[in-house]
gemmi code that builds the backbone of each chain (N, CA, C; Angstrom):
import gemmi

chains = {
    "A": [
        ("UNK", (39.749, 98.925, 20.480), (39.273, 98.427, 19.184), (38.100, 99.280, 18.718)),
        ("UNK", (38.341, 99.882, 17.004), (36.944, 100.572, 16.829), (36.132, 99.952, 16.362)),
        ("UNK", (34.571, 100.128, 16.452), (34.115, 99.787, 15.570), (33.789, 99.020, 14.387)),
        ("UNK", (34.822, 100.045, 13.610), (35.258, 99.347, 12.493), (36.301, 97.934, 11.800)),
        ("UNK", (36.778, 97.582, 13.215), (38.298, 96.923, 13.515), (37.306, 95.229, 13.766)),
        ("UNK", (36.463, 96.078, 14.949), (35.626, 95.254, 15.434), (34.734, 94.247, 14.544)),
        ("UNK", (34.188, 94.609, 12.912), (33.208, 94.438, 12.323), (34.501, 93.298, 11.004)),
        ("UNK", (35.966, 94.278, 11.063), (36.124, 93.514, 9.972), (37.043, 92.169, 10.854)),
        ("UNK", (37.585, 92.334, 12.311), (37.887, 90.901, 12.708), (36.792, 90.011, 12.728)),
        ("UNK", (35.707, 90.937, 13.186), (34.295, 89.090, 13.537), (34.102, 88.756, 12.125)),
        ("UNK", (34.223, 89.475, 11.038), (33.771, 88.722, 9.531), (35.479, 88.059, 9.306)),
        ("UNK", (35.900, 88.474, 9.961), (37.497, 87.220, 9.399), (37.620, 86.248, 10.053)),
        ("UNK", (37.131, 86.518, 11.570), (37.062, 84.859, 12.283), (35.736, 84.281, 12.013)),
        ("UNK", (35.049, 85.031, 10.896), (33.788, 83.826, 11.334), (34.295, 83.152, 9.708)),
        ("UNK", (34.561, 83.686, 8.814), (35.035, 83.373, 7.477), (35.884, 81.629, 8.067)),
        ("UNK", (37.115, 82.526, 8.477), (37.932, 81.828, 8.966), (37.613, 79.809, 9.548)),
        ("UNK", (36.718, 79.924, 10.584), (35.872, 79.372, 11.325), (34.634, 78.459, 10.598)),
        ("UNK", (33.873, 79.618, 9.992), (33.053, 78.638, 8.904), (33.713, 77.762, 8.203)),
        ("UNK", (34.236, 77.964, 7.723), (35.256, 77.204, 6.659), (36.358, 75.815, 7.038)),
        ("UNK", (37.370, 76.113, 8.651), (37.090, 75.197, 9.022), (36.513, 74.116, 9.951)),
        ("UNK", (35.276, 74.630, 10.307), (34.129, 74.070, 10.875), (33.272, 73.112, 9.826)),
        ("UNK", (33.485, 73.916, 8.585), (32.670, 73.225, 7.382), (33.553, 71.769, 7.073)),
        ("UNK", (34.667, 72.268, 6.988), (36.034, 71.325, 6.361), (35.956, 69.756, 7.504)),
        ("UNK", (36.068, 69.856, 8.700), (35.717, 69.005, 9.871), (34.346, 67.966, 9.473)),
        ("UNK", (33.437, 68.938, 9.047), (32.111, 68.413, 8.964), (32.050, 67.513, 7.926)),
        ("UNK", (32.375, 68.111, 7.093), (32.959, 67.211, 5.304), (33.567, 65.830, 5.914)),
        ("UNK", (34.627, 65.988, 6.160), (35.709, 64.986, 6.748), (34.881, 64.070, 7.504)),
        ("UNK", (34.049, 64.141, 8.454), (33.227, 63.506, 9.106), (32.158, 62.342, 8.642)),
        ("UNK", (31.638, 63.228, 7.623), (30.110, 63.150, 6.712), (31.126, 61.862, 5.554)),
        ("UNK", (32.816, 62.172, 5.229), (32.976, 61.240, 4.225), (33.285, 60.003, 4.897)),
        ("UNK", (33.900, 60.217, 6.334), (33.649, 59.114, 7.379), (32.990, 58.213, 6.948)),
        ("UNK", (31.974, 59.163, 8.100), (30.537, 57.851, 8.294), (29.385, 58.526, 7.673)),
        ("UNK", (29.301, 57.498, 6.799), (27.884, 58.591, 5.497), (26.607, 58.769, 6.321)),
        ("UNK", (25.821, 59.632, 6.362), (24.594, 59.963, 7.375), (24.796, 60.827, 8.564)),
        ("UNK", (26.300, 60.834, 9.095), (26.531, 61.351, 10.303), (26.006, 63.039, 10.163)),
        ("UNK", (26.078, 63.921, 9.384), (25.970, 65.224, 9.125), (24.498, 65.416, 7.992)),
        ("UNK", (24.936, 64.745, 7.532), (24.197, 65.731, 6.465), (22.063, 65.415, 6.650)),
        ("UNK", (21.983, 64.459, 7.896), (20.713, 64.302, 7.997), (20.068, 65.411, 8.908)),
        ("UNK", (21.400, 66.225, 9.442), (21.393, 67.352, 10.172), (21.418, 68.852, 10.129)),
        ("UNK", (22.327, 68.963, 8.897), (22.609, 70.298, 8.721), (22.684, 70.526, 7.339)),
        ("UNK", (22.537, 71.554, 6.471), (22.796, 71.840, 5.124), (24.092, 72.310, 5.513)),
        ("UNK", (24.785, 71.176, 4.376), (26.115, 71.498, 4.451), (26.335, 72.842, 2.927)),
        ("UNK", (25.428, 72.175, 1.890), (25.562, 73.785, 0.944), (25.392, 75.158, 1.173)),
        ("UNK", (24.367, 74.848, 2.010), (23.704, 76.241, 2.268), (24.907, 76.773, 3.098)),
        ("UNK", (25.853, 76.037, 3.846), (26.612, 76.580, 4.965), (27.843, 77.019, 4.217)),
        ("UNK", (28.365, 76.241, 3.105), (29.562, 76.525, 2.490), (28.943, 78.217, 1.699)),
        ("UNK", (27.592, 78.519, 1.214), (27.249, 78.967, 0.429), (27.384, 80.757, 1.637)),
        ("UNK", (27.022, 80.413, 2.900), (27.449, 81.552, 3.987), (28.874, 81.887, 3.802)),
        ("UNK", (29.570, 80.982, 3.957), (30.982, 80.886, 4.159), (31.575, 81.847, 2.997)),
        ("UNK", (31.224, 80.886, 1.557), (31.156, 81.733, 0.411), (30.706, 83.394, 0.364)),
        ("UNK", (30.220, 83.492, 1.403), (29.557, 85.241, 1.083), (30.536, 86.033, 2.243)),
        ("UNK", (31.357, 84.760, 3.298), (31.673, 85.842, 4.572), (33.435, 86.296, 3.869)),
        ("UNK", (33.421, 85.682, 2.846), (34.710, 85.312, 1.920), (34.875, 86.915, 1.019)),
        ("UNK", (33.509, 86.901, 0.586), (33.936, 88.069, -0.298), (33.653, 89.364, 0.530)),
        ("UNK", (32.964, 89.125, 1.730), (32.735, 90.731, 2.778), (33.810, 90.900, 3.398)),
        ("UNK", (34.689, 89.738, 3.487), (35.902, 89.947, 4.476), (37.277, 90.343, 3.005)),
        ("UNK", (36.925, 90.439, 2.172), (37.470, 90.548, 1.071), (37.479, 92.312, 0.963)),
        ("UNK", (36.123, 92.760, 1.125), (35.968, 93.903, 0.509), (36.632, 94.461, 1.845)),
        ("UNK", (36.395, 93.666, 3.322), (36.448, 95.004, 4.314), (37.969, 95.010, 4.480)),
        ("UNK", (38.656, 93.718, 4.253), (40.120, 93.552, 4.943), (40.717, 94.395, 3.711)),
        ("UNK", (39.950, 94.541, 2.060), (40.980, 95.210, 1.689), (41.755, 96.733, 2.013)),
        ("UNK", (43.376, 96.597, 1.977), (44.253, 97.463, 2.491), (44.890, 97.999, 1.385)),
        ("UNK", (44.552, 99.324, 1.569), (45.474, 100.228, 0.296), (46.968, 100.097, 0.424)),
        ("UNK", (47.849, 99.645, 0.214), (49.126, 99.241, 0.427), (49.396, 100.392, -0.409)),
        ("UNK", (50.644, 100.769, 0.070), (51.376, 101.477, -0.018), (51.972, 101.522, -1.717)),
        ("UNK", (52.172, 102.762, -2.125), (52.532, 102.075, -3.870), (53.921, 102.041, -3.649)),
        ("UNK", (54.327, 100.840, -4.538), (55.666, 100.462, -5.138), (56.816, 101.689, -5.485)),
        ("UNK", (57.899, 101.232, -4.811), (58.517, 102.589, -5.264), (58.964, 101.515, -6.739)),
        ("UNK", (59.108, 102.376, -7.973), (59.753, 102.294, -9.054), (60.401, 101.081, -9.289)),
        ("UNK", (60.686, 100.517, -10.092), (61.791, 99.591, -10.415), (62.786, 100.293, -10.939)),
        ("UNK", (64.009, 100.258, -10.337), (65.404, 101.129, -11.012), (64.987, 100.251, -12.514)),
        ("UNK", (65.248, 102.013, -13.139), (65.611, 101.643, -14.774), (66.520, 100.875, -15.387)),
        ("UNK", (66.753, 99.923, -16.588), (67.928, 99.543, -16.515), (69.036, 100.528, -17.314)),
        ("UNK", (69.952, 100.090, -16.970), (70.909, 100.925, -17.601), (71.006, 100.608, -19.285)),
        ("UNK", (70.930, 101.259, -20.047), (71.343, 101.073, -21.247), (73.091, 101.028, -21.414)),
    ],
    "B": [
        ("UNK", (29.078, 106.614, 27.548), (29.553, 104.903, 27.587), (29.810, 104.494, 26.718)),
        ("UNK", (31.161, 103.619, 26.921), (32.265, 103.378, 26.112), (32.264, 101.371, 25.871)),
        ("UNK", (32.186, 101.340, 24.320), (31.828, 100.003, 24.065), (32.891, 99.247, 23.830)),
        ("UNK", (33.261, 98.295, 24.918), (34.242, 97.916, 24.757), (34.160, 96.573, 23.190)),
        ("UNK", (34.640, 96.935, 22.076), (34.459, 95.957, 21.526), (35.608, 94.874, 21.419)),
        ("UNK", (36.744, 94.908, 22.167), (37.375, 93.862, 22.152), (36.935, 92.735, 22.789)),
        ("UNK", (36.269, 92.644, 23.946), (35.493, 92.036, 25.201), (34.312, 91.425, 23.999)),
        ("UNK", (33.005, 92.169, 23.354), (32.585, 91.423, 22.596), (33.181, 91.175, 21.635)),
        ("UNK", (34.253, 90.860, 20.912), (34.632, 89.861, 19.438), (35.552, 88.840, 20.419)),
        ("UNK", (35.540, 88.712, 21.737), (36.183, 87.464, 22.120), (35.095, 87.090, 22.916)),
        ("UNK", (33.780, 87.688, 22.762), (32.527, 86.901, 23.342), (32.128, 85.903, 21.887)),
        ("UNK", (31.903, 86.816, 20.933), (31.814, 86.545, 19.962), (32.314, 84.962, 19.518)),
        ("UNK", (33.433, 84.994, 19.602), (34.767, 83.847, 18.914), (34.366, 82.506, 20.200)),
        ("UNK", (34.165, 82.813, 21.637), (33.480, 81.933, 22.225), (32.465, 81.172, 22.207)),
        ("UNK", (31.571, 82.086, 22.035), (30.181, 81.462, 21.659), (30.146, 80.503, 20.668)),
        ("UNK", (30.897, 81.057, 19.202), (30.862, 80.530, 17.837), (31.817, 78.784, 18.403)),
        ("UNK", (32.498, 78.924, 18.598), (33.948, 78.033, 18.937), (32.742, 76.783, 19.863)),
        ("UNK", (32.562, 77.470, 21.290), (31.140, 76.436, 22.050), (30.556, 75.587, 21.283)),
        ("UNK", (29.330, 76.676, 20.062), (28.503, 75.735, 19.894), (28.790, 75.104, 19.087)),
        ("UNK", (29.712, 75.211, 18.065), (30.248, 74.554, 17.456), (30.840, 73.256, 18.393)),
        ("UNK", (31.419, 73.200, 18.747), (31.690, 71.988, 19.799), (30.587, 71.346, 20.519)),
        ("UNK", (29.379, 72.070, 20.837), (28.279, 71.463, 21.613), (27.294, 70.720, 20.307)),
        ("UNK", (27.673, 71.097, 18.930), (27.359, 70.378, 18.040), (27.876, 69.514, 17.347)),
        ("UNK", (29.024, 69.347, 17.831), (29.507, 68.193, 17.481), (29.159, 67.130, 18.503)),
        ("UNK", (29.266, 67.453, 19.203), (28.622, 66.059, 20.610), (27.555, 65.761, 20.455)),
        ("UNK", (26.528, 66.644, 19.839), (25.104, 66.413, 19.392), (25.052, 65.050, 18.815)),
        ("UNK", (25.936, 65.654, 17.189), (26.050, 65.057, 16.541), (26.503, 63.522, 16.775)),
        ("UNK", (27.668, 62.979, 17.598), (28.084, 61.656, 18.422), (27.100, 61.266, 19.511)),
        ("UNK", (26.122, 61.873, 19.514), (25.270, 61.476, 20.578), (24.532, 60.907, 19.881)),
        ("UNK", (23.612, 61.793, 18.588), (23.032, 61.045, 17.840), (23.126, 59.706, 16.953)),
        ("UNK", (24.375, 59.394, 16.478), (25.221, 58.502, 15.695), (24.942, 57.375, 16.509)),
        ("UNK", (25.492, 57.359, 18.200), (25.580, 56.514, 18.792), (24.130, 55.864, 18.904)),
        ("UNK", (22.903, 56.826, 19.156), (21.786, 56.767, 19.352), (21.292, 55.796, 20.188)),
        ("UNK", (21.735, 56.563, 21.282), (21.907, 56.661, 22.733), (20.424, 56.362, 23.269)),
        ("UNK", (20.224, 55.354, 24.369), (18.985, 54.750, 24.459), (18.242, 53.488, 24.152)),
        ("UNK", (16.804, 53.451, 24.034), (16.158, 52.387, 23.880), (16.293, 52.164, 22.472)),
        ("UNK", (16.702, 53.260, 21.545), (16.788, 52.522, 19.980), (16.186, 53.563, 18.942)),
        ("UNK", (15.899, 52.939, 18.019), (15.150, 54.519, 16.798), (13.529, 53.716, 16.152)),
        ("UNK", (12.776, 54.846, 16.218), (11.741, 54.961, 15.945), (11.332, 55.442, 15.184)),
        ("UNK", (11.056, 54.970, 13.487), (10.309, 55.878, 12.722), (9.123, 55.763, 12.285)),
        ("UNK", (8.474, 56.696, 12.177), (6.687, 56.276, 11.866), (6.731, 57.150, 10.437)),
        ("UNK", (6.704, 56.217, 9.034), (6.233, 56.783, 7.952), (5.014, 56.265, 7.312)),
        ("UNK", (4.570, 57.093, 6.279), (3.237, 57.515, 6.307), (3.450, 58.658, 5.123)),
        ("UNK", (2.280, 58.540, 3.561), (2.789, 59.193, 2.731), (2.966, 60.795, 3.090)),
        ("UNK", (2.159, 61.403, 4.146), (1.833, 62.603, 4.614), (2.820, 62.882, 5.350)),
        ("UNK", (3.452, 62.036, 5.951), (4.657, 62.453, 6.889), (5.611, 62.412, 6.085)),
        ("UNK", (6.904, 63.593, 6.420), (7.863, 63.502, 5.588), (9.172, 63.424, 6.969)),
        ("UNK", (9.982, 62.737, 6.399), (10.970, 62.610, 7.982), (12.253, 62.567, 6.555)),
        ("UNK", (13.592, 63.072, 7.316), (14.804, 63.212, 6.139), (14.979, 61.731, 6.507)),
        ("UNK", (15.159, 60.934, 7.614), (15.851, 59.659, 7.642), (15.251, 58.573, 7.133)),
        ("UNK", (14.182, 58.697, 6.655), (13.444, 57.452, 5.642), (12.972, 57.913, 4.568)),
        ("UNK", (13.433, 57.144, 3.473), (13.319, 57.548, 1.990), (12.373, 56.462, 1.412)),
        ("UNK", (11.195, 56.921, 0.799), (10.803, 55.370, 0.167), (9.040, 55.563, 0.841)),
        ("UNK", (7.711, 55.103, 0.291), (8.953, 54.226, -1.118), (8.574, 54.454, -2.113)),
        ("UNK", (9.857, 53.975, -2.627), (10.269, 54.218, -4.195), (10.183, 52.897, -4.997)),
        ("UNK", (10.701, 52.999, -6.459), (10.641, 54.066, -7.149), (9.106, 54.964, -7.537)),
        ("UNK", (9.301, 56.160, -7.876), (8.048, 56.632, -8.688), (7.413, 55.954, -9.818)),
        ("UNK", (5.807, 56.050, -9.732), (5.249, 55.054, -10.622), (4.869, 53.647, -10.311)),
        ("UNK", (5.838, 53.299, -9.227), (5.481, 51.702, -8.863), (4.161, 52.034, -8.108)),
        ("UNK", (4.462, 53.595, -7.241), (3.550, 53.619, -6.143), (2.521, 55.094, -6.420)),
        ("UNK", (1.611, 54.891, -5.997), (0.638, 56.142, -5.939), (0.186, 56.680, -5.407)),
        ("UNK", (0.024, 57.736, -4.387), (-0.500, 58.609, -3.054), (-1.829, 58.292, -3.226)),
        ("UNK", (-3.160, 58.121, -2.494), (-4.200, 58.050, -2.422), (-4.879, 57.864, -1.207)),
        ("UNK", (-5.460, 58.890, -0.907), (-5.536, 59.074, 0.220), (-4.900, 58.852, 1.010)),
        ("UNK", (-3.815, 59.816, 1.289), (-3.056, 59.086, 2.470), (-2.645, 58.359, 2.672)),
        ("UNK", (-1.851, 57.128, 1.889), (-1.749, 56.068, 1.709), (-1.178, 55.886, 0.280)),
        ("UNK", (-0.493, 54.368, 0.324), (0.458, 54.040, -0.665), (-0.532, 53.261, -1.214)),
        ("UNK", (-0.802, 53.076, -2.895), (-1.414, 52.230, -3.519), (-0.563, 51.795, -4.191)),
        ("UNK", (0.102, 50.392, -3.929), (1.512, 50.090, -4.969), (0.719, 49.154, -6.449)),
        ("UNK", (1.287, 49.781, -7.583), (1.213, 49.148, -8.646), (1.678, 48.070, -8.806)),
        ("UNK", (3.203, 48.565, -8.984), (3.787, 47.240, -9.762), (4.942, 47.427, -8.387)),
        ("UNK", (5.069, 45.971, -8.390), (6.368, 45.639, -7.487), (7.745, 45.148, -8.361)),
        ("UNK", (8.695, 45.095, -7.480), (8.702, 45.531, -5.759), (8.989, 47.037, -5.579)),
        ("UNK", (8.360, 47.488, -4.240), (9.092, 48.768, -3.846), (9.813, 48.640, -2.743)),
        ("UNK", (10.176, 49.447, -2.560), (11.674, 49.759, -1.498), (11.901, 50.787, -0.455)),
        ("UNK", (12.029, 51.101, 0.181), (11.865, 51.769, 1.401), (13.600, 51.909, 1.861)),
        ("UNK", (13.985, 53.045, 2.246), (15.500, 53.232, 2.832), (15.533, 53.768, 3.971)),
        ("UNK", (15.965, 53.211, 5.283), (16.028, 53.861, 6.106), (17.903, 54.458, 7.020)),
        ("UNK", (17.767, 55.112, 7.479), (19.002, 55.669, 8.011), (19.086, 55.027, 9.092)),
        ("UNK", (20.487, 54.293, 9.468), (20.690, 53.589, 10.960), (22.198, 54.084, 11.057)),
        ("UNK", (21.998, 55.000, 12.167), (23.463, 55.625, 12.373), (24.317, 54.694, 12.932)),
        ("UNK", (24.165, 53.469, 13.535), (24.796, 52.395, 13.982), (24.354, 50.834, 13.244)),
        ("UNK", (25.240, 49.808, 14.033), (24.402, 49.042, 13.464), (23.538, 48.349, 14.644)),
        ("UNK", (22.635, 48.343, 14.473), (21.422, 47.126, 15.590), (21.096, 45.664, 15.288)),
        ("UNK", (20.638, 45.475, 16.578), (20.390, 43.903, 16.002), (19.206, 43.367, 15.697)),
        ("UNK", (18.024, 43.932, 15.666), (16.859, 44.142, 15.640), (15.930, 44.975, 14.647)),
        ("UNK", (15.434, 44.862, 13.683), (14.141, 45.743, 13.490), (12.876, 45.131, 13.462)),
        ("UNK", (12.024, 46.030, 13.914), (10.507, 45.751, 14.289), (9.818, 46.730, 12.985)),
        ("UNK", (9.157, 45.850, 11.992), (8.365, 46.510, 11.410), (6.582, 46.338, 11.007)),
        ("UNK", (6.590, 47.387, 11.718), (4.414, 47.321, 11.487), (3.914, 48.449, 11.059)),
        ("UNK", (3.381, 47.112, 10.310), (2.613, 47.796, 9.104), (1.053, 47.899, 9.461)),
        ("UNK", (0.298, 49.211, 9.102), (-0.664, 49.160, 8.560), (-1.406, 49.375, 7.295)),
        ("UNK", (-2.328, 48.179, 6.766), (-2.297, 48.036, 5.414), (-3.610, 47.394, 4.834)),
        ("UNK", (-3.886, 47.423, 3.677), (-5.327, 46.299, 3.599), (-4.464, 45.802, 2.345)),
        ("UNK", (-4.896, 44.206, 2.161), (-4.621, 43.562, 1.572), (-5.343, 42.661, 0.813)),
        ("UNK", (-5.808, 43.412, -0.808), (-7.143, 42.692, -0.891), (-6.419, 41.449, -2.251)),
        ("UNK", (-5.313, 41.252, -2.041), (-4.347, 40.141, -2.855), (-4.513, 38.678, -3.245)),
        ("UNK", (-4.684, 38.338, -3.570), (-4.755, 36.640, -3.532), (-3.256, 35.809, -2.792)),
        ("UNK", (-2.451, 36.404, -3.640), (-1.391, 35.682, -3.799), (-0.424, 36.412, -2.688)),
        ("UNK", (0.329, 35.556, -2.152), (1.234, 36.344, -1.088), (2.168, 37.631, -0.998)),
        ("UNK", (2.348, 38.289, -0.312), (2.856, 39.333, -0.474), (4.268, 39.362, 1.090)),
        ("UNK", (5.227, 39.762, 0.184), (6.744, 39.887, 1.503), (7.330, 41.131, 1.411)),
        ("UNK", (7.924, 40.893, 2.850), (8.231, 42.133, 3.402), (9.587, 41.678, 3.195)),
        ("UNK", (10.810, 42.339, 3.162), (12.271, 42.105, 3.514), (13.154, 42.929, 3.497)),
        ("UNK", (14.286, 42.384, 4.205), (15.560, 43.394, 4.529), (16.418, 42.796, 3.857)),
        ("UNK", (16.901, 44.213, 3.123), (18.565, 43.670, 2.175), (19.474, 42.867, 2.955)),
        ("UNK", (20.268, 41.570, 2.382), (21.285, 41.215, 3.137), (22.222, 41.448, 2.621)),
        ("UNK", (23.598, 41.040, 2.997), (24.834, 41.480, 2.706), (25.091, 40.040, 1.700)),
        ("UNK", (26.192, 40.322, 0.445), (26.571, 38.963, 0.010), (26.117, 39.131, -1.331)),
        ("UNK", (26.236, 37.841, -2.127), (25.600, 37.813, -3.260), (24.738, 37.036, -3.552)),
        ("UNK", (23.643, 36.736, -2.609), (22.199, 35.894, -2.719), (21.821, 35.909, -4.051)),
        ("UNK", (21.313, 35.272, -4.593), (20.468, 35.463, -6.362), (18.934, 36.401, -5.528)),
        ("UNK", (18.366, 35.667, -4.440), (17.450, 37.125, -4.047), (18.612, 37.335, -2.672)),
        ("UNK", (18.391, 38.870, -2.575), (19.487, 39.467, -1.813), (18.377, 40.302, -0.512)),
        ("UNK", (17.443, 39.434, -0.631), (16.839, 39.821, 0.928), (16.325, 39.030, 1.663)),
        ("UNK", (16.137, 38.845, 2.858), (15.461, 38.307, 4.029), (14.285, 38.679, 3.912)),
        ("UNK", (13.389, 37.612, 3.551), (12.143, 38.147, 3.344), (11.105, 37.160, 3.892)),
        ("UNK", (9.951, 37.822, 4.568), (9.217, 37.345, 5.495), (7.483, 37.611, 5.301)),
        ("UNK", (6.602, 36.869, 5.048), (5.352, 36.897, 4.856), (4.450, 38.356, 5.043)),
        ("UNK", (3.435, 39.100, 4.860), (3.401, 39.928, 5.094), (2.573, 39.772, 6.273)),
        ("UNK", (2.779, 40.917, 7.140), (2.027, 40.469, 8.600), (2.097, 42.052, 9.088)),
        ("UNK", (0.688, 42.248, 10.124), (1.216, 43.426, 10.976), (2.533, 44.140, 11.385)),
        ("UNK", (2.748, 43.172, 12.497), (4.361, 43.171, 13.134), (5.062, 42.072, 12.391)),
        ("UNK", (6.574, 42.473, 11.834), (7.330, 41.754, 11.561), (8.455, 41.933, 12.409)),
        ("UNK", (9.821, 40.900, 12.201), (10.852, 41.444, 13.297), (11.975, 40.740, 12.092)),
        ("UNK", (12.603, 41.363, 12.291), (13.920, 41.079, 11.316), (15.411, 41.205, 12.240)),
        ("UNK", (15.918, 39.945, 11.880), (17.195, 40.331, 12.709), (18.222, 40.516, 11.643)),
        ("UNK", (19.261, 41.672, 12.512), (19.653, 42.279, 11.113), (21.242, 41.763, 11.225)),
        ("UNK", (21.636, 40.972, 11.862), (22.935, 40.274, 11.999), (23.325, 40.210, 10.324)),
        ("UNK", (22.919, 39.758, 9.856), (23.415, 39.724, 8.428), (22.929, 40.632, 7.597)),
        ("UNK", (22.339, 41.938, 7.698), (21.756, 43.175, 7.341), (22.785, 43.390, 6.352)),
        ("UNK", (22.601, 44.179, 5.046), (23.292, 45.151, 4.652), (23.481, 46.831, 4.971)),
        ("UNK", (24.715, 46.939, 5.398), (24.310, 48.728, 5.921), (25.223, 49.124, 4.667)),
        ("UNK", (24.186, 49.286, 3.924), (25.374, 50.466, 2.884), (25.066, 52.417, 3.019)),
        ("UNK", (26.601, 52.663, 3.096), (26.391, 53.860, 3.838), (25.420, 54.393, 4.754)),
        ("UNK", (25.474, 53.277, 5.933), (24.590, 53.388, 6.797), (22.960, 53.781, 6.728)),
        ("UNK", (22.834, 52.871, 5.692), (20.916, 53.011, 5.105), (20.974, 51.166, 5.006)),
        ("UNK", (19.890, 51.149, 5.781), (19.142, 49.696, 5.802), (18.128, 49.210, 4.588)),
        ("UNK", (18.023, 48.525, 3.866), (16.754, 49.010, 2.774), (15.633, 47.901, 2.639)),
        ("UNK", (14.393, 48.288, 2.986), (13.634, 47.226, 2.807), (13.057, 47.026, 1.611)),
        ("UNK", (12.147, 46.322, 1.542), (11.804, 45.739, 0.145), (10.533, 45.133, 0.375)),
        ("UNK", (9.439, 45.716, -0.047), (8.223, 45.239, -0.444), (7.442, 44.020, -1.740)),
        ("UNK", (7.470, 43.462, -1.839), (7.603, 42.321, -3.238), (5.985, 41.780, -3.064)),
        ("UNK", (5.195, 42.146, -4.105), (3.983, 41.296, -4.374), (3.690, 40.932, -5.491)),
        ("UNK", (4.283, 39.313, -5.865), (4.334, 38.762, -7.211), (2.990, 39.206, -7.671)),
        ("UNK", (2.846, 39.089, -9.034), (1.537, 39.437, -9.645), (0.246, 40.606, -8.943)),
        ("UNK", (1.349, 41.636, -8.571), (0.306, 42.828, -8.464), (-0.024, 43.128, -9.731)),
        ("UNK", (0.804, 43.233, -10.838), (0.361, 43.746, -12.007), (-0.955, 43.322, -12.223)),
        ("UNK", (-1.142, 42.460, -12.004), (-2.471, 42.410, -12.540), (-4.018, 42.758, -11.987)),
        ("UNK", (-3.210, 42.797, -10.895), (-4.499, 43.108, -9.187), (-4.320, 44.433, -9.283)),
        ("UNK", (-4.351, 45.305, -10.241), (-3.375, 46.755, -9.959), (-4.034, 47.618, -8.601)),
        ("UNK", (-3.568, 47.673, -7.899), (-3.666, 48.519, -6.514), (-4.618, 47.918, -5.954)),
        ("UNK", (-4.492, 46.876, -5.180), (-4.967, 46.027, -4.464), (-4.252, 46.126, -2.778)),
        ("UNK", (-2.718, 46.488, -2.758), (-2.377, 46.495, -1.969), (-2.082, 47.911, -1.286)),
        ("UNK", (-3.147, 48.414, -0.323), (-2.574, 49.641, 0.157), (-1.710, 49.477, 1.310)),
        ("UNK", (-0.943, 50.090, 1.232), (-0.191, 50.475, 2.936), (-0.393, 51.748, 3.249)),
        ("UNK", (-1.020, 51.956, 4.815), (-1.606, 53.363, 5.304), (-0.150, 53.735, 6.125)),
        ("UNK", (0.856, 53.237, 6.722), (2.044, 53.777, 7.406), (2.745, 52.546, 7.609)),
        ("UNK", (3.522, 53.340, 8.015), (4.830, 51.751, 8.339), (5.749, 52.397, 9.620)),
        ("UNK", (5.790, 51.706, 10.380), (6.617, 52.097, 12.211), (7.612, 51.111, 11.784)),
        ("UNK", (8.933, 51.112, 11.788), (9.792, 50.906, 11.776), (11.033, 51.180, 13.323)),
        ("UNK", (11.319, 50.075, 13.819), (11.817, 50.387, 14.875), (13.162, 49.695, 15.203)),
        ("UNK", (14.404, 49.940, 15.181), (15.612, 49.200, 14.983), (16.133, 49.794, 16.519)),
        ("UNK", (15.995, 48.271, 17.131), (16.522, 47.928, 18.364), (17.897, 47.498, 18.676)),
    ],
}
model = gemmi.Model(1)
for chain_id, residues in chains.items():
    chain = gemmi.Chain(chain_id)
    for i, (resn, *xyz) in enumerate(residues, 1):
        res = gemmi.Residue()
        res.name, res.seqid = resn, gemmi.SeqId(i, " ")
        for name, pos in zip(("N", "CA", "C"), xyz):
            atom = gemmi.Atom()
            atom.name, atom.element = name, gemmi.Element(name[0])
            atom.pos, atom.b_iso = gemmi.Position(*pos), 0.0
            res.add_atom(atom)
        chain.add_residue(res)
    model.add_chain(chain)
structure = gemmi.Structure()
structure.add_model(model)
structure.setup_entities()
């Protein structure tokens, strides 16, 4: 694994992970009201999540290959 | 020397995965609140997230360190991650009032007054069998008929709150 492989899996499992770690926590907190949120910022955490979203965005993006053509139609 | 980074992003994914799990047990440890019971000591200087109050603004006034309530009643919210059967509340306070002044805990139901309310005293004890827990907040209630006119007569310097 390089480096680089290395940097864009840990920002996809933590994306990944934040999100549903956050989702659990929600679910919990609508449970039993008090259980979470006297504990943790749940905004501030979605608001990480939100940022590991668009770095794993920029790094996972993949130049795909271009489209071959659409056959013309026949007239 | 050669870095293995597959070895760390599955140290990585461990760690994260752990404490995440060692915080959730936190979290059920706390809920349960495990032990002799909960203890809060408020006080206008102290700020704690699990007791709110009291409120509203305007009824009450910071002064020195201390609550100078205007106009009643005020209200106090506290967080009880379970329910208990017990709260212990002592107050310290001067009370230069004529007329009586009560302490009380919301009950559940539709009382015309909707609290348990009890003379004002150092230590009070409230049993909360018929408590209201809405979304697990207990709420007390301070009531001193005709402060308006005594305006800030009644200080409270802290309040220990203890739900057994």
């Amino acid at each position: 694994m390089t480096f680089a492989t290395f940097i864009k899996n840990t920002t996809q499992f933590l994306f990944k992970a934040g999100f549903i770690f956050w989702l659990i926590l929600a679910i919990l907190e609508l449970l039993m009201p008090g259980f979470v949120i006297y504990y943790i910022n749940m905004q501030l955490w979605l608001i990480v999540v939100c940022c590991l979203a668009v770095a794993r965005a920029f790094l996972c993006k993949e130049i795909s290959p271009p489209k071959a053509d659409a056959p013309m139609a026949q007239k | 020397m050669k870095v293995d980074f597959k070895r760390i992003y599955f140290g990585v994914k461990f760690v994260v995965i752990a404490a995440f799990a060692v915080f959730v047990v936190f979290l059920f440890w706390q809920k349960g609140a495990v032990g002799a019971g909960i203890n809060y000591n408020v006080a206008p200087t102290t700020t704690t997230k699990f007791v709110y109050g009291l409120y509203p603004e305007g009824r009450v006034e910071i002064v020195e360190n201390a609550w100078k309530i205007k106009y009643e009643p005020v209200y106090l919210n506290v967080y009880a991650p379970r329910k208990f059967k017990k709260a212990q509340v002592t107050l310290k306070y001067k009370n230069l009032m004529e007329s009586d002044v009560f302490v009380g805990v919301k009950v559940k139901g539709n009382a015309p007054v909707p609290y348990y309310l009890k003379k004002l005293d150092k230590t009070l004890s409230f049993d909360l069998a018929g408590a209201a827990f809405e979304k697990n907040k207990l709420q007390f209630i301070i009531a001193a008929p005709g402060i308006e006119e005594s305006k800030g007569t009644l200080i409270i310097e802290s309040i220990k709150i203890q739900l057994l």
